[in-house]
N, C-alpha and C positions, 0 to 999 in steps of 0.2 A: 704390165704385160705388153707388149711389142705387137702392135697389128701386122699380121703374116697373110699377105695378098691369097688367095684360093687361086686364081687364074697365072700367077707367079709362080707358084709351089707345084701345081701341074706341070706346067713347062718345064720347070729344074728336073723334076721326074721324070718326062716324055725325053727329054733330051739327054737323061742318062743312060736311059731305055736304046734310045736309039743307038749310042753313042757302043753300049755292051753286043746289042746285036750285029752292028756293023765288024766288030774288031772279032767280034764268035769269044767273048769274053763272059764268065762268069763272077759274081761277087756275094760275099757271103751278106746277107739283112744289113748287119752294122757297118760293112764297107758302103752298103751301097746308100744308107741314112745318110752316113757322113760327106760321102760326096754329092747327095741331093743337098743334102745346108752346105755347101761348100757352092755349089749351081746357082742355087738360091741367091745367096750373098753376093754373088759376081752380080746377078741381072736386079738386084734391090740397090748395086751403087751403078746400076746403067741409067745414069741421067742427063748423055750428050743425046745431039740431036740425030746423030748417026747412028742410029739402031741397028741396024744393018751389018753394019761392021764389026760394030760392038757384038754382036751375037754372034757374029762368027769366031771372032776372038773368043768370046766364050766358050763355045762349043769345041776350039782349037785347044784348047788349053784344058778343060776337060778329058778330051782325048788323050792327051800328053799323062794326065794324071791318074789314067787305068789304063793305059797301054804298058 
């Protein structure tokens, strides 16, 4: 079994959170699982040293993918 960070898995979620309120978007339970693992996965292969950017890209490209 695959060790799944708690403080990673939050963030994927917080940031989806934000990401539906901002747009006044709603998602059905399994829409919105799928793209918390989908969050997840983006910031578990963030391993340059520009975090920063990186999590913007993230959070841009989330956007993109419930707008």
């Amino acid at each position: 079994m695959a060790f799944i960070s708690k403080k990673r898995l939050i963030t994927a979620i917080e940031t989806l959170e934000e990401i539906l309120e901002i747009r006044q978007r709603v998602m059905t339970s399994e829409n919105k699982a799928q793209m918390v693992w989908i969050i997840y996965g983006l910031l578990s292969e963030d391993e340059t040293d520009d975090k920063e950017n990186n999590n913007t890209f993230i959070v841009q490209l989330a956007e993109k993918l419930v707008a």
